[in-house]
N, C-alpha and C positions, 0 to 999 in steps of 0.2 A: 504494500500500500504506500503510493507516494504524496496523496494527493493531502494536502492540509486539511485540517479538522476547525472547524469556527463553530463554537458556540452563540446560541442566539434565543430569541426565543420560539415557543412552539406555536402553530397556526391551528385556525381552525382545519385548513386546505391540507394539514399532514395530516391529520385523523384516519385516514384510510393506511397509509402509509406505516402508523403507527401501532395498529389493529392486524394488520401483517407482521409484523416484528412480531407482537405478542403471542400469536399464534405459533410463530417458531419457537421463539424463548420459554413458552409455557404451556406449552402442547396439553399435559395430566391433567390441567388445572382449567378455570375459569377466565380465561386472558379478556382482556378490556376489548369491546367493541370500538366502530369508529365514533359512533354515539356517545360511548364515555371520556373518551380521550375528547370530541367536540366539547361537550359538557366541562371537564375540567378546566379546559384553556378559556372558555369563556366565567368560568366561577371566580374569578378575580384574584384567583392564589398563582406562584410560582413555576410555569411550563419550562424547561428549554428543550432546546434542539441541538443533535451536535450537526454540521453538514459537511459534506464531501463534496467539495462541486455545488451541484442540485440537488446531492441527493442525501435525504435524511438515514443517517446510520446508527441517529440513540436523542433520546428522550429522558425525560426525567423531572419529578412532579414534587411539590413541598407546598403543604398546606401548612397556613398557620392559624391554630383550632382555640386559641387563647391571647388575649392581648397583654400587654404591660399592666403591673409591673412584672407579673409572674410569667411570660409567654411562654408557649408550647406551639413545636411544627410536630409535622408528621412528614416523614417522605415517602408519598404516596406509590411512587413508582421510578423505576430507571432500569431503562433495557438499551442493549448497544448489537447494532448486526453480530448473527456471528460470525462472519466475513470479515468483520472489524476489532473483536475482540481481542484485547492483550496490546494494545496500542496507548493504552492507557484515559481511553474517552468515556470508561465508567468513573476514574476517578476523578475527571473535568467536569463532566456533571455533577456529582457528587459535593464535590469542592465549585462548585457554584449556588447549588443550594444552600450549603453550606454558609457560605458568607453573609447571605441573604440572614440565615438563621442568626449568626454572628451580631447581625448589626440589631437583631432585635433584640439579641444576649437571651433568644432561645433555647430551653430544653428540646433535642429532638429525638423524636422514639421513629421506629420502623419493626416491620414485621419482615423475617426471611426466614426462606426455608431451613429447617434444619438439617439438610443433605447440600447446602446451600456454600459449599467449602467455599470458594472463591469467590463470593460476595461478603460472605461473613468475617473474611480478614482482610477486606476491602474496607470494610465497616469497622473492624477495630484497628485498624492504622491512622483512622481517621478521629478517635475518641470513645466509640460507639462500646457498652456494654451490654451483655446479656443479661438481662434483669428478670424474664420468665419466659415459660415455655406455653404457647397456646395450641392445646391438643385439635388434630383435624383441622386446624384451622381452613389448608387451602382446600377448594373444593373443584371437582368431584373426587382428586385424587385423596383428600385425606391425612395429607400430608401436616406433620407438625409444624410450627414456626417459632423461633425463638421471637422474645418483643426485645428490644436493645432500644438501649439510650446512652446520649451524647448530653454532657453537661451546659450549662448557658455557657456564654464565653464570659470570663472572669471571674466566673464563681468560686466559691473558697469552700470546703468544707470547713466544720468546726474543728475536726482534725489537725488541718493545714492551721489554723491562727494561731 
């Protein structure tokens, strides 16, 4: 792969685009229509896009479910082709939701699989702990998911003072 990767944000117009990726990425499971991915980018929370060219190779979503002073995200979703994987465009989305999170000095939690090896220490290089486990969570398959979370940015435990 030579081609530059740019992050941006996500459209209504990749929805279809985006609903094909998930379909690869998460064949067992219940992957996102192009209705939901429409739905999300117009909900007013955090879409991006990574692009090649024209062409869209990852996504990645971060609602924030709580305002100041206490805020809470979720990151809803992040899928990257897998044509493109290992180029490092899961941790550029990532690390852009992320910021986002940053400046609100949000907690952020996510759910992933628990067979989910290379997402899961994608997520804790990045902060991310596993705080519990949600049985069956994904559906139809069944499959477990850890919940993890990322502390606000600055925060101190009572520990640390």
């Amino acid at each position: 792969m030579t081609a530059t990767v740019a992050l941006g944000p996500l459209y209504r117009a990749d929805a279809p685009r985006c609903a094909e990726l998930e379909r690869l990425l998460f064949p067992g499971d219940d992957p996102w229509s192009a209705q939901a991915f429409r739905d999300a980018v117009t909900s007013g929370q955090l879409y991006l896009a990574a692009r090649a060219g024209d062409e869209l190779v990852g996504y990645a979503g971060l609602a924030v479910v709580a305002g100041l002073p206490m805020a809470e995200a979720e990151v809803h979703t992040i899928g990257v082709d897998p044509a493109w994987q290992g180029h490092g465009i899961g941790r550029a989305l990532l690390d852009g939701l992320l910021a986002v999170a940053d400046e609100l000095r949000a907690t952020v939690f996510l759910e992933v699989r628990t067979d989910n090896e290379p997402a899961r220490t994608l997520y804790e290089s990045t902060g991310f702990t596993v705080v519990g486990v949600r049985k069956r969570y994904y559906r139809p398959s069944m499959a477990d998911a850890y919940t993890m979370r990322r502390e606000r940015a600055g925060r101190q435990d009572v520990a640390d003072r």
